[in-house]
C-alpha positions as CSV (number, residue, x, y, z in Angstrom):
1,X,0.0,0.0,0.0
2,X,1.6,3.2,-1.3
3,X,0.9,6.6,1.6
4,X,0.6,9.9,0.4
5,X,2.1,12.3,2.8
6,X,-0.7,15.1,4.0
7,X,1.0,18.0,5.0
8,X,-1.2,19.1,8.3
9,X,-1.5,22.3,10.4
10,X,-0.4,22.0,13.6
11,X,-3.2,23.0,15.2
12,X,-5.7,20.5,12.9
13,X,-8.4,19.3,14.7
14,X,-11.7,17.5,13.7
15,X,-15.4,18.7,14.2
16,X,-18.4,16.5,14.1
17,X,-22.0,17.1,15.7
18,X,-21.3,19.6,17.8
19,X,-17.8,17.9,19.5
20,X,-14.2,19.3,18.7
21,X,-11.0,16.8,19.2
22,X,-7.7,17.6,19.2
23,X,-4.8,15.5,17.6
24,X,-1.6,14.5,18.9
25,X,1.9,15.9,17.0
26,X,1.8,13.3,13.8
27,X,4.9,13.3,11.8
28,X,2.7,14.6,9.2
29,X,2.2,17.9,10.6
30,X,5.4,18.9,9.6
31,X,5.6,20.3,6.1
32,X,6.0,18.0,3.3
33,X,9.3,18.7,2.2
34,X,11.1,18.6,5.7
35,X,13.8,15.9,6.3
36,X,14.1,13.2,9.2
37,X,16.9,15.5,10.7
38,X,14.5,19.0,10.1
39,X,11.7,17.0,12.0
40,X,14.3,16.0,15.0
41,X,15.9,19.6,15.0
42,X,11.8,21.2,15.5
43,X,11.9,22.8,19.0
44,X,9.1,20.9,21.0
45,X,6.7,23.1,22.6
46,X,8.1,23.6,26.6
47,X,4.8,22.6,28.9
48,X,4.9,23.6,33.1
49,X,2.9,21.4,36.1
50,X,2.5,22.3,39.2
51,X,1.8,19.6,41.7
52,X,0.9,20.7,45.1
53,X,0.8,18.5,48.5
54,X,-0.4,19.4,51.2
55,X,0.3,20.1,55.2
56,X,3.9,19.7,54.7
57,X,6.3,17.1,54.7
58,X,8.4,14.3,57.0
59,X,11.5,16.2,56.5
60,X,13.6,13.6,58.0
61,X,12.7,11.0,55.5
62,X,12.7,14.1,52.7
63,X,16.3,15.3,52.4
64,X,19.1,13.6,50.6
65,X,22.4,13.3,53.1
66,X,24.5,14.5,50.3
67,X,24.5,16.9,47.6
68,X,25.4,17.0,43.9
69,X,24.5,14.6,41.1
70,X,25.7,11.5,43.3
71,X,23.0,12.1,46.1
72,X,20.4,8.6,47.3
73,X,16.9,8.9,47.1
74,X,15.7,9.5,51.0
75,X,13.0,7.2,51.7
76,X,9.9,9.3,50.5
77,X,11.3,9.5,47.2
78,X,12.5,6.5,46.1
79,X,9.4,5.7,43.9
80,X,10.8,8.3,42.0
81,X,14.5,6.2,41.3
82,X,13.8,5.7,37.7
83,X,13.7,9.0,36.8
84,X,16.1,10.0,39.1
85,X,18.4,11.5,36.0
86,X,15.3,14.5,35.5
87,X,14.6,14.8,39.2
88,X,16.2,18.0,41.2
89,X,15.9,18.1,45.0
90,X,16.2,21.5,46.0
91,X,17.2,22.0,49.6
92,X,17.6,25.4,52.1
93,X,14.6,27.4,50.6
94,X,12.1,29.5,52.4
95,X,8.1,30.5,51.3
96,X,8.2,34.0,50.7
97,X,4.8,34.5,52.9
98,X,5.5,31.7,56.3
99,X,1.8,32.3,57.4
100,X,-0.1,28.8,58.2
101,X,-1.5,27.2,56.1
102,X,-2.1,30.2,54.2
103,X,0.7,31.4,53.2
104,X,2.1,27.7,52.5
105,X,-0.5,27.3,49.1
106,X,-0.7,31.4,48.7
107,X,2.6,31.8,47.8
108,X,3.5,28.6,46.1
109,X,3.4,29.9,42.2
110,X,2.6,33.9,43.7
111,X,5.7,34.2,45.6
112,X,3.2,37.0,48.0
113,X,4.6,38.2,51.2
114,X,1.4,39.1,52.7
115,X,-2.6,38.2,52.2
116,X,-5.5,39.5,53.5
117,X,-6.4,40.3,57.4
118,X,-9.8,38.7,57.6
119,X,-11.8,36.3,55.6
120,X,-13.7,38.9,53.0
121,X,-10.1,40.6,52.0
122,X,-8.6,38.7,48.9
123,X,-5.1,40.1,48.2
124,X,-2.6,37.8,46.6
125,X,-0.5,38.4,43.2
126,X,-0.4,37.2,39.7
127,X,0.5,33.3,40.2
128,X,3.7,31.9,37.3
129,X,1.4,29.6,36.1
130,X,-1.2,32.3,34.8
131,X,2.0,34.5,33.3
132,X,2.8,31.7,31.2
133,X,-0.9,31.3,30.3
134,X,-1.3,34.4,29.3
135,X,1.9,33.8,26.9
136,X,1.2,30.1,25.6
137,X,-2.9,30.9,25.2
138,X,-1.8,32.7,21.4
139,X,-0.7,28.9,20.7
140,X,-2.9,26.6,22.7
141,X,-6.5,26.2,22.7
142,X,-6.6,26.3,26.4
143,X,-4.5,29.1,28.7
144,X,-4.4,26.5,31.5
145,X,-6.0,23.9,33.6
146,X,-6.5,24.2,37.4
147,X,-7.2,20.9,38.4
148,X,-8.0,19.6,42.4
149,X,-8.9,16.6,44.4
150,X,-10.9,18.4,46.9
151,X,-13.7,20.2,46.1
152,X,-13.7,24.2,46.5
153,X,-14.6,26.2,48.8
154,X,-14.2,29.9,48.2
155,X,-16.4,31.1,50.9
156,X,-15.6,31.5,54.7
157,X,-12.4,31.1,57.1
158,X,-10.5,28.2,56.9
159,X,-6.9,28.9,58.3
160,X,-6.2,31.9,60.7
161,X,-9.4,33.8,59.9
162,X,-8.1,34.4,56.4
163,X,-10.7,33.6,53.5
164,X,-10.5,29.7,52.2
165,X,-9.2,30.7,48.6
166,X,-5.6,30.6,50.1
167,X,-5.9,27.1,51.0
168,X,-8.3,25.7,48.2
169,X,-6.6,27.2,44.7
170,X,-2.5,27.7,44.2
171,X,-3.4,30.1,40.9
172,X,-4.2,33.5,40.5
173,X,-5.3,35.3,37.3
174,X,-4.7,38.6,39.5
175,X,-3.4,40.0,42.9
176,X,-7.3,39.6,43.9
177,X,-8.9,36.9,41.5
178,X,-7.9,33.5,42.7
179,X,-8.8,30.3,40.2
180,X,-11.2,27.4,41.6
181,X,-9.6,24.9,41.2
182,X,-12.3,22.0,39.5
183,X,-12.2,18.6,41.2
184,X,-15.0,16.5,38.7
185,X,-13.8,14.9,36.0
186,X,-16.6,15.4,33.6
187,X,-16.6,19.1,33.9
188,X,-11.9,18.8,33.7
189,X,-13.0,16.5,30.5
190,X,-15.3,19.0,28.6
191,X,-12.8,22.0,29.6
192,X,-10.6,20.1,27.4
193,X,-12.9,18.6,24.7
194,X,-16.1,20.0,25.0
195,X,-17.6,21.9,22.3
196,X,-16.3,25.6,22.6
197,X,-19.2,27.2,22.1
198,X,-20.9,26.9,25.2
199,X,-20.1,26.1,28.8
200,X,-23.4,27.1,30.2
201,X,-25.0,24.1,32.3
202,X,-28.2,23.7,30.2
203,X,-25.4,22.8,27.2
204,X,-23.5,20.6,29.6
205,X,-26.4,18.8,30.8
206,X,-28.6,18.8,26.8
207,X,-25.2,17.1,26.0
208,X,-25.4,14.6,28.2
209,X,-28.5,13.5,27.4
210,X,-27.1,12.8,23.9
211,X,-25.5,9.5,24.8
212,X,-22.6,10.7,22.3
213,X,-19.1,10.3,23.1
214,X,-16.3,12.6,21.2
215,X,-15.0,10.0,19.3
216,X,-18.3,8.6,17.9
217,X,-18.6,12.8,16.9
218,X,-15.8,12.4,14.4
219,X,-15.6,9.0,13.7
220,X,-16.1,8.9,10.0
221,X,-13.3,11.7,9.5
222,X,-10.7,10.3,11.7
223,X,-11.1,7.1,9.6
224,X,-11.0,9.5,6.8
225,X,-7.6,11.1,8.4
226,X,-6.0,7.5,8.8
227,X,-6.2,6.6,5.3
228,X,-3.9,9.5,3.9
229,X,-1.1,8.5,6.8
230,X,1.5,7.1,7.4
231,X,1.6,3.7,9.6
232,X,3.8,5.4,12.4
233,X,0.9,8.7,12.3
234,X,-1.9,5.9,12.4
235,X,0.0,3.9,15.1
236,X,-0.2,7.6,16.9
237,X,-3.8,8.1,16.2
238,X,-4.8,4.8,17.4
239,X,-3.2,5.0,20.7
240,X,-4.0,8.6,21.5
241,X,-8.0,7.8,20.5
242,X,-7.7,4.7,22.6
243,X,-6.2,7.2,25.2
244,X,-9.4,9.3,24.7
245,X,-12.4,6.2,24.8
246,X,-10.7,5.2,27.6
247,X,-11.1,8.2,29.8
248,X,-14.6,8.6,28.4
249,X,-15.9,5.1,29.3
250,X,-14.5,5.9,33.2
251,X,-16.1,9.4,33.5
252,X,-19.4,7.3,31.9
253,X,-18.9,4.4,34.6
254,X,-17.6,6.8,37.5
255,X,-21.2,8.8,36.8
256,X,-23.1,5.5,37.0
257,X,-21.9,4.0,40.4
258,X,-21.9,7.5,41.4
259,X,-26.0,7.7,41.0
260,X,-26.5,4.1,42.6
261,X,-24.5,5.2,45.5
262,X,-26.4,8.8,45.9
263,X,-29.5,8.0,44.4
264,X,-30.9,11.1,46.4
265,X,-28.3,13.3,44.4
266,X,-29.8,14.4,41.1
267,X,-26.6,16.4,39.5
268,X,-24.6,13.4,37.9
269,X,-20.9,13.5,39.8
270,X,-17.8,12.4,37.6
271,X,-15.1,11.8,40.4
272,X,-14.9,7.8,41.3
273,X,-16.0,7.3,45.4
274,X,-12.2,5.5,45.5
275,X,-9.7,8.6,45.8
276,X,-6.7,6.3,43.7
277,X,-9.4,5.9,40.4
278,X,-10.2,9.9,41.2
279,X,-6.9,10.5,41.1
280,X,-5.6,8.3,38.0
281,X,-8.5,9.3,35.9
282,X,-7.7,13.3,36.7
283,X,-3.7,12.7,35.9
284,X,-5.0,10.7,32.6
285,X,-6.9,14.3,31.4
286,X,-3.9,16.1,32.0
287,X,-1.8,13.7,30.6
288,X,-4.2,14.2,27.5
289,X,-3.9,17.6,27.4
290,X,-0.6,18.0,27.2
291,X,-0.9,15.4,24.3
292,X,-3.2,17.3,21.9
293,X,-1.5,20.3,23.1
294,X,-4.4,21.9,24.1
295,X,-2.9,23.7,26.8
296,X,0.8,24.1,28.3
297,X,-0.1,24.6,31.5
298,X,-1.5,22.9,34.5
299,X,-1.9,23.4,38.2
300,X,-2.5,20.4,40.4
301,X,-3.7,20.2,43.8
302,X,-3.4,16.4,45.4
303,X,-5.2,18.0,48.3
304,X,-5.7,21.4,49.8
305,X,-4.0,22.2,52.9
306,X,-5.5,21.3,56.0
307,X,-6.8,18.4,54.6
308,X,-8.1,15.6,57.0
309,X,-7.8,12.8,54.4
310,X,-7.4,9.3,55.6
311,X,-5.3,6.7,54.3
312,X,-5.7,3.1,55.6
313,X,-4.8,1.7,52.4
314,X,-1.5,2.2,53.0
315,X,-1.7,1.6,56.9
316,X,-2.3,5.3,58.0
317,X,-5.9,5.6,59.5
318,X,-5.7,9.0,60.9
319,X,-6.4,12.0,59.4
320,X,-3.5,13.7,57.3
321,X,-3.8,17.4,58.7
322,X,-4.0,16.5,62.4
323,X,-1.6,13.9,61.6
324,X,1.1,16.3,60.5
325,X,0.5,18.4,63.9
326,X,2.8,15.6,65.3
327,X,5.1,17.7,68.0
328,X,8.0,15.6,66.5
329,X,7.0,12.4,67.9
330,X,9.6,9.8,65.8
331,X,6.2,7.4,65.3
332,X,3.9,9.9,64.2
333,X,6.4,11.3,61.5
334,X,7.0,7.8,60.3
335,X,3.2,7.2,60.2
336,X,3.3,11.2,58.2
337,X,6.2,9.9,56.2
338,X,3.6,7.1,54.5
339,X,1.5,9.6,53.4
340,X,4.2,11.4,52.0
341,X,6.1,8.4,50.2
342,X,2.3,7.1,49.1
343,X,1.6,10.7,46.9
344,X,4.9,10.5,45.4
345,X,4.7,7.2,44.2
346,X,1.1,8.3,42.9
347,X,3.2,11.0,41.3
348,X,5.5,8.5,39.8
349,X,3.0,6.7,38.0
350,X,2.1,9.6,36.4
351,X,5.4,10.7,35.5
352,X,6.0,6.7,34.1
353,X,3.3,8.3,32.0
354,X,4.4,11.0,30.7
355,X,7.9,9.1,29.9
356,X,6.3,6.7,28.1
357,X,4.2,9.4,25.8
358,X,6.3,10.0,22.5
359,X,6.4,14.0,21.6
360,X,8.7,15.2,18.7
361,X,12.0,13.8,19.3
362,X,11.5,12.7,22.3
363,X,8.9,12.1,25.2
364,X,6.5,14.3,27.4
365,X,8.7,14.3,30.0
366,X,11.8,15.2,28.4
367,X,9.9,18.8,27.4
368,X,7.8,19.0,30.5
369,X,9.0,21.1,33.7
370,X,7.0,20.0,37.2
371,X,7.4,22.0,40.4
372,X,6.7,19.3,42.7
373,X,6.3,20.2,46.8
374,X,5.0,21.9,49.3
375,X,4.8,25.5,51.2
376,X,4.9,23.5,54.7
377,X,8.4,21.8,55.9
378,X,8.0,20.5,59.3
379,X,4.1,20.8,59.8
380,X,4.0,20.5,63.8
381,X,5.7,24.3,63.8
382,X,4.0,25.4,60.4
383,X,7.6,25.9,59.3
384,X,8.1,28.0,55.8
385,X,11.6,27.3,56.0
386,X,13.6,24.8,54.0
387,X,10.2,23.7,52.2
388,X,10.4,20.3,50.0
389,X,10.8,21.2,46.8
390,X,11.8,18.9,43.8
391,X,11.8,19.7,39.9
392,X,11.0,17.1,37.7
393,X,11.2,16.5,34.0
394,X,13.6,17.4,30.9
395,X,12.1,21.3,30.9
396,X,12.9,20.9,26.8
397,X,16.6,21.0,27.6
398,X,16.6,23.9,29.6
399,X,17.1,22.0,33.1
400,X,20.5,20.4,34.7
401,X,20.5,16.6,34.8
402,X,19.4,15.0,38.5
403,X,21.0,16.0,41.5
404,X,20.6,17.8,45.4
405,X,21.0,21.0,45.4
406,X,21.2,23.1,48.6
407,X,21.2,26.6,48.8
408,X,22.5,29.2,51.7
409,X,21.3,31.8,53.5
410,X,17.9,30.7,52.9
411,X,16.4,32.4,49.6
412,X,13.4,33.0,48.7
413,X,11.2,30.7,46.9
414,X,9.8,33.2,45.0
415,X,13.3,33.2,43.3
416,X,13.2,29.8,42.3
417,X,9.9,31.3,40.1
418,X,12.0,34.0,38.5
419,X,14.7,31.2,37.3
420,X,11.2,29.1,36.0
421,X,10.1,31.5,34.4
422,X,13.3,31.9,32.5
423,X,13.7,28.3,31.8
424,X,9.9,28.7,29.9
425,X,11.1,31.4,27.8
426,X,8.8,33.9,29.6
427,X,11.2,35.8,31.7
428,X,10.2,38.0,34.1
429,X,12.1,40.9,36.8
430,X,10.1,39.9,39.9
431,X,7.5,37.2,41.1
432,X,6.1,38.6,44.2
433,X,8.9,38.6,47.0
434,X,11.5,37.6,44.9
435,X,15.0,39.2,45.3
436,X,16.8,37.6,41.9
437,X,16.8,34.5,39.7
438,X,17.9,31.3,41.8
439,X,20.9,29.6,40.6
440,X,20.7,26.7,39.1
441,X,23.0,25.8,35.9
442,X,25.7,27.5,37.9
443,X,25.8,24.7,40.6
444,X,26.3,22.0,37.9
445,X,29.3,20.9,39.5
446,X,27.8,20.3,43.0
């Protein structure tokens, strides 16, 4: 069988009934006449994650002993050994606003010093992640994703009298518009796929009722599509619409066992009752995301701070947030330590993932940067110093290989912003409390 080589736009995408999908980066996207080599020498598109945990961290069973490239996973991040070669721990930094809880998800991505005095005052700043938003949205279909476990609550006190929207959301479009952060599925799914020209409820709910999946939408032209490629673009399209059906039959089952559970609740809910199929299914959208390139950017939220999330699955029946009030009690920071050790190799599955995604000449995780931590260190004191911090991913070639770092005189973390921001190409002279860019490159040699 002879292929003809289609020359597509990047941005191609199919429409059908109503539904819009997104493809994958096909080999056939790049113009006709371009070489193997041209192909390999394209510049992949740079993507940023956030991944937030919460109420802070065993730090005992956190920090590498020693520094440089040659440092041994500590016990909480082991699951994370075979990607140790695009995983940085950074060590000695301090949250640029050391307020509770707060301040510990406030200033994450804002680098603030300072909030608001009671719960009706918002004040924050402009979060990194909705900088590069505002850049990447003239090439993306989506500005960014702000993604959660929990579900909002922008209303009322939740941590030292301040409002709830500095423990509940890590982005901010403005110093005094903070981002929900959306915890169902469905609603994460049709952000992403849904037809664009309406996200009011009634549309939501009149599509629904459809029975129609996305793929059955534009099912006669993404046969169409397959016949004028290649069989390494149809191998692509295969796997990423396989991707696609399966995330749509789990939002469709999640929503079923869902009603028999709470009959009594008549809005349909798209998050699974079992937090680890909640949480798979949420990384598998964003995962998806970053493979149609619908959007660069993505801010997750494992759970908000303060939260009292159980975890006998893994031997840890209390609740995390009193849990982590342990007054240094050796057993009670191991029992913390579980917790800690259990999202990170949740994290690591999804980082297997995005390693095991092809994009351009390489993989999602060679041109992916994550900012993986927390805004807590040693949770008993509500300590903002030394926060756990790690950097994960190839950031397209802009990032040092794997290794400890550990910084002096306790910087800023706001700095460590500045120098991301760099690394995307969207630099920046100041992100909130930031003094300066944070070295990194320049401690190769550690």
């Amino acid at each position: 069988m002879t292929f003809i080589h289609k020359a597509l736009p990047r941005r191609t995408v199919l429409r059908g009934l109503g539904a819009t999908l997104a493809l994958p980066l096909l080999d056939a996207m790049a113009p006709a006449s371009s070489t193997a080599a041209a192909r390999a020498a394209r510049r992949p598109a740079h993507r940023f994650q956030a991944f937030y945990v919460p109420n802070g961290m065993a730090m005992p069973y956190w920090t590498p002993a020693t520094e440089g490239s040659g440092f041994e996973l500590p016990s909480i991040l082991e699951p994370l050994a075979p990607y140790r070669d695009q995983v940085i721990v950074l060590s000695g930094l301090r949250s640029s606003w050391n307020y509770i809880h707060a301040g510990a998800s406030g200033s994450f991505l804002t680098g603030m010093t300072r909030g608001g005095r009671n719960e009706i005052e918002i004040i924050g700043d402009v979060s990194m992640d909705q900088l590069l938003a505002r850049h990447f949205a003239r090439e993306t279909q989506v500005a960014s994703l702000e993604v959660a476990m929990d579900r909002p609550n922008n209303a009322g006190a939740c941590t030292g009298n301040l409002s709830c929207v500095y423990t509940h959301t890590i982005s901010w479009r403005s110093p005094t518009q903070p981002l929900p952060m959306e915890w169902n599925p469905r609603a994460v799914f049709e952000a992403i796929f849904g037809d664009s020209g309406s996200t009011e409820r009634s549309a939501r709910e009149a599509r629904l009722r459809q029975h129609k999946s996305l793929l059955d939408a534009v099912n006669g032209k993404l046969a169409d599509l397959k016949r004028e490629l290649g069989p390494t673009d149809q191998l692509k399209l295969d796997e990423y619409t396989e991707s696609v059906r399966d995330v749509e039959r789990r939002i469709r089952r999640a929503e079923e066992q869902s009603d028999l559970e709470l009959p009594e609740i008549r809005q349909p809910q798209g998050a699974p009752a079992r937090f680890e199929d909640h949480l798979e299914l949420m990384l598998d959208l964003q995962l998806l995301a970053f493979q149609s390139d619908l959007t660069r950017v993505i801010t997750f939220m494992i759970g908000k701070e303060q939260s009292a999330r159980a975890y006998p699955q893994i031997g840890v029946p209390e609740a995390h947030h009193p849990l982590s009030h342990h007054n240094n009690r050796p057993e009670l920071v191991a029992h913390m330590s579980k917790i800690n050790r259990y999202h990170v190799s949740l994290f690591a599955s999804y980082v297997d993932k995005l390693r095991a995604t092809p994009d351009g000449d390489g993989t999602l995780l060679d041109h992916t940067t994550i900012l993986y931590g927390s805004g807590l260190s040693n949770s008993t004191r509500h300590s903002g110093d030394n926060v756990p911090l790690l950097l994960v991913g190839g950031g397209a070639g802009r990032l040092p290989s794997g290794r400890h770092i550990r910084y002096g005189n306790e910087p800023s973390q706001a700095n460590l912003l500045v120098t991301l921001m760099d690394k995307l190409d969207v630099p920046v002279d100041r992100m909130g409390g930031s003094t300066g860019p944070l070295p990194l490159d320049s401690l190769a040699d550690l």
